[in-house]
C-alpha positions as MATLAB code, in Angstrom:
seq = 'XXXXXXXXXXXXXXXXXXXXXXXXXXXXXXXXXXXXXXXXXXXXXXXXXXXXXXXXXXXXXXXXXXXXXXXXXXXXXXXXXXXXXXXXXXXXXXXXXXXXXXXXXXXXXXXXXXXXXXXXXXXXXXXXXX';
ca = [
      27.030   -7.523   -4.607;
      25.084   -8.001   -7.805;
      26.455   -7.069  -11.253;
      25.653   -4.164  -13.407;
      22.418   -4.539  -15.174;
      20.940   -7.506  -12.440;
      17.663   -7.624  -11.759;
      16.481   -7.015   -8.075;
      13.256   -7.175   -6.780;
      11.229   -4.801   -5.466;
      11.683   -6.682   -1.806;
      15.216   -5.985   -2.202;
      15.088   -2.194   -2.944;
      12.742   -2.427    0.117;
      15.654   -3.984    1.876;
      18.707   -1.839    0.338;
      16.745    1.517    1.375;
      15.380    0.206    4.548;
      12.043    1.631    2.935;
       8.274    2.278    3.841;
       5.761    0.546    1.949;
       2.894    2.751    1.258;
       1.619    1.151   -1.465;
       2.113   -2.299   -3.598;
       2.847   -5.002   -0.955;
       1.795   -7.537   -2.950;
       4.012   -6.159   -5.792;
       7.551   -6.897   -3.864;
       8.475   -9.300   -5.856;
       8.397   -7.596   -9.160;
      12.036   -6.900  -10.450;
      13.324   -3.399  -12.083;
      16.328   -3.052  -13.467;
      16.669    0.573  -14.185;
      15.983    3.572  -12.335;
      15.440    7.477  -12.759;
      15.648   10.259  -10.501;
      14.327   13.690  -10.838;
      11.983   16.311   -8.882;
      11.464   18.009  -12.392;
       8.400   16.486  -13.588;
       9.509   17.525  -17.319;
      12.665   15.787  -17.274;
      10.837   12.387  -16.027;
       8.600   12.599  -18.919;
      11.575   13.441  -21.253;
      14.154   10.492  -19.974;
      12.642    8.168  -17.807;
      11.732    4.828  -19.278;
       8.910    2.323  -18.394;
       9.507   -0.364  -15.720;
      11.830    1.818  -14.188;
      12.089    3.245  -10.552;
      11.173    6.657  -10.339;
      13.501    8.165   -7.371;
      11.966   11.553   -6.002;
      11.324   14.414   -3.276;
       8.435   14.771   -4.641;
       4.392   13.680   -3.159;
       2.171   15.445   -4.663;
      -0.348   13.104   -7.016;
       1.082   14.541  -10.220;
       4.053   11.828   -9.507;
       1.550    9.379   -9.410;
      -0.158   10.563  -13.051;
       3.484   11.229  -14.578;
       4.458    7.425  -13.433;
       1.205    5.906  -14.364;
       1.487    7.692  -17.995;
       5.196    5.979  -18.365;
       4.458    2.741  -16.954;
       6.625    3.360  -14.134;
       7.022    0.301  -12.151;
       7.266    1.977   -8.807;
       7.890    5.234   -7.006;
      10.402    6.082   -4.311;
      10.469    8.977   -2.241;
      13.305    9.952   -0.755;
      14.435   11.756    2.345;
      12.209   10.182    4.631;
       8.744   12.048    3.017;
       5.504   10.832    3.739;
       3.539   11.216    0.751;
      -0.530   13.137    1.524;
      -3.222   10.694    1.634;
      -4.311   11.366   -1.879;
      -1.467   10.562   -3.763;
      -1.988    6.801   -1.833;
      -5.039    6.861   -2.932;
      -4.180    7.466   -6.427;
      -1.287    5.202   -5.928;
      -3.747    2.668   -5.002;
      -5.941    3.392   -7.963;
      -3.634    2.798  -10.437;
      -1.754    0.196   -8.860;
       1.837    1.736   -8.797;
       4.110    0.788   -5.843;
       4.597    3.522   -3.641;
       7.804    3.492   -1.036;
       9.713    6.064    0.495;
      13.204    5.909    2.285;
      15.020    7.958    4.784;
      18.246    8.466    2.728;
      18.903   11.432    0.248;
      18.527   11.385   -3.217;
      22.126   10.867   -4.071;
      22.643    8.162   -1.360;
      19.533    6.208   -2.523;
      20.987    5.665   -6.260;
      24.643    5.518   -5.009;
      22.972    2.408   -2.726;
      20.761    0.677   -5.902;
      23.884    1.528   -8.181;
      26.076   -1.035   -6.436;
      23.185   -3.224   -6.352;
      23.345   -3.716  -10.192;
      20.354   -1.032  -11.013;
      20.961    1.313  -14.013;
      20.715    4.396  -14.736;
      17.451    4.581  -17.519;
      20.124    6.846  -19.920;
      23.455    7.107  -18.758;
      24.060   10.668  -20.922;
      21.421   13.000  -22.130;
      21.656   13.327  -25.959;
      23.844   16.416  -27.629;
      21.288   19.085  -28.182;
      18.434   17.934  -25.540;
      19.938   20.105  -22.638;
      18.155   23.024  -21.842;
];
């Protein structure tokens, strides 16, 4: 098991999730570090951070936009979705790895957790709730 903070490749989260790869093949062996997961498209754009994963139920191609816009290193969906043939396409486009696995949204960052991914924030500022 890797320590907090360890970098794992793309491959590996590939591997971990026993995921689909719709998109980025030739991008497995980037590594990421930290992750994010949200359906909310407002609360990506307000927390994630750039070269993280971006864990989500969501297919539609606004993911796609919102994760090219942060520089999001790749997108996984979770609970076994198959994402419509236009946001691969836009995946494509822009280049953005595009997996999906089987396992819910909880189990998917419980299972990169004890891999050594981290959370992008660990606690929400005072006064940015809503």
């Amino acid at each position: 098991m890797k320590k907090k903070g360890g970098n794992v490749t793309l491959s590996e989260v590939k591997e971990i999730l026993d995921a689909t790869v719709f998109v980025g093949e030739e991008k497995l062996d980037m590594e990421v570090k930290t992750a994010f997961s949200a359906d909310l498209m407002s609360d990506v754009l307000a927390f994630a951070k750039e070269h993280s994963l971006l864990l989500t139920g969501l297919t539609n191609p606004q993911v796609v936009r919102t994760s090219d816009m942060l520089d999001i290193a790749a997108i996984i969906l979770v609970r076994g979705k198959t994402p419509p043939e236009e946001t691969i396409r836009l995946a494509k486009e822009l280049n953005i790895p595009l997996l999906s696995t089987r396992y819910i949204l909880f189990e998917t960052s419980g299972r990169l957790h004890a891999r050594g991914i981290v959370g992008c924030i660990e606690k929400v500022p005072l006064g940015e709730m809503t």
